[in-house]
C-alpha positions as CSV (number, residue, x, y, z in Angstrom):
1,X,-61.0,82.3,-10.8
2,X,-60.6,82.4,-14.5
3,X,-58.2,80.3,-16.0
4,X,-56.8,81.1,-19.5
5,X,-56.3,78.4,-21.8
6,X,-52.5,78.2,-23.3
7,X,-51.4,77.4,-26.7
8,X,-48.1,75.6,-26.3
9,X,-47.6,76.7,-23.2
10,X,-48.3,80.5,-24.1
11,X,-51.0,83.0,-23.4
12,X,-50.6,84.4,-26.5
13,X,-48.9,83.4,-30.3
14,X,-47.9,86.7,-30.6
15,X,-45.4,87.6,-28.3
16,X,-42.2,86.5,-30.3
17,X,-43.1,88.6,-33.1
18,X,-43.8,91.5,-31.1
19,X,-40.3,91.4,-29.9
20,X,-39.0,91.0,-33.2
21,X,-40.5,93.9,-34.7
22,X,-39.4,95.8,-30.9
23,X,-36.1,95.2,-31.7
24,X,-35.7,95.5,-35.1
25,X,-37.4,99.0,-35.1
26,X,-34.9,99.8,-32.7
27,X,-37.7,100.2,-29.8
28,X,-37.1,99.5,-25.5
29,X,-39.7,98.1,-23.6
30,X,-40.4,101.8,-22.1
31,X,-40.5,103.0,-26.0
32,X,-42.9,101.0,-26.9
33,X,-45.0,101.9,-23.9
34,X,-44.9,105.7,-25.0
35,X,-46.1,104.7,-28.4
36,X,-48.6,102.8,-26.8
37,X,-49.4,106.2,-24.4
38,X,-49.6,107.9,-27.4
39,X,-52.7,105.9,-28.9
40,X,-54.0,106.6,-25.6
41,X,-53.5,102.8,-24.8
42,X,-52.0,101.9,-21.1
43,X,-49.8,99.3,-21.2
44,X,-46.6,99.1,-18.7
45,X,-43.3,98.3,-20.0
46,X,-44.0,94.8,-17.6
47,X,-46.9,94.2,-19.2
48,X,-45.2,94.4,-22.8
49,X,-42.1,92.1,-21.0
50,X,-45.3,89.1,-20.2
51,X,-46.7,89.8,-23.7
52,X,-43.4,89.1,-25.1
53,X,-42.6,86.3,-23.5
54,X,-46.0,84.5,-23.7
55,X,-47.3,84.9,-20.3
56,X,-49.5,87.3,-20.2
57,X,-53.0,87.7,-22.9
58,X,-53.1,90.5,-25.9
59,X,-56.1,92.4,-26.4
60,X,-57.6,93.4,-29.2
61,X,-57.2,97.2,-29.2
62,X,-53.7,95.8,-28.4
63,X,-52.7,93.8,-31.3
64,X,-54.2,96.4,-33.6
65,X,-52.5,99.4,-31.5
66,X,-49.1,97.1,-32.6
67,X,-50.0,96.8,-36.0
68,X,-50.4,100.5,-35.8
69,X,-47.1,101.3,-34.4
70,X,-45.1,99.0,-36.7
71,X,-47.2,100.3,-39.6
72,X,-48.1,96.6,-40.4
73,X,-50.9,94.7,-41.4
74,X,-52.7,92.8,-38.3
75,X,-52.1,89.6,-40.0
76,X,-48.6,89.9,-40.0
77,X,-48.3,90.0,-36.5
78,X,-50.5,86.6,-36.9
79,X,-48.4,84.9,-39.7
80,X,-45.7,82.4,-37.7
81,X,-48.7,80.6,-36.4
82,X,-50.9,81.4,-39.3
83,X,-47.6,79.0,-41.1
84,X,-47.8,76.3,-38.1
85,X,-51.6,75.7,-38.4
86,X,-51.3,75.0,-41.9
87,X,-48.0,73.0,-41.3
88,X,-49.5,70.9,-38.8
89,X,-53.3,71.2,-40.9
90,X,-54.3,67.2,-41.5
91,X,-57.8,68.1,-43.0
């Protein structure tokens, strides 16, 4: 079986910032998976719960279905990590 490889212990750097624009736009986990429904992406509020907490892998049509939903651009759902590669950049 396929094993994912982890970043810091996570399956994903996104899932932080995904809850932080949840919350702040005032969104549950069920919410979110409407939104999601909407776009005519399936994704279960569980699903959204692993993403969150790092344990489960975004795809594509994901990330940009959140950027979509929290009217954002990709990269910002990208820019804590973006900020600790260039931190911890020694080249």
């Amino acid at each position: 079986m396929y094993q994912s490889s982890k970043y810091n212990n996570k399956l994903n750097v996104t899932g932080r910032k995904i809850k932080e624009l949840r919350i702040k736009n005032h969104l549950s986990l069920s919410n979110l998976s409407i939104k999601f429904a909407l776009l005519g992406i399936d994704i279960s509020k569980p699903s959204l719960h692993k993403l969150e907490n790092g344990n489960r892998v975004i795809k594509d049509y994901e990330l940009y279905g959140l950027s979509y939903v929290f009217n954002i651009p990709l990269s910002d759902l990208l820019s804590d990590f973006e900020k600790e590669i260039n931190k911890n950049n020694v080249g």
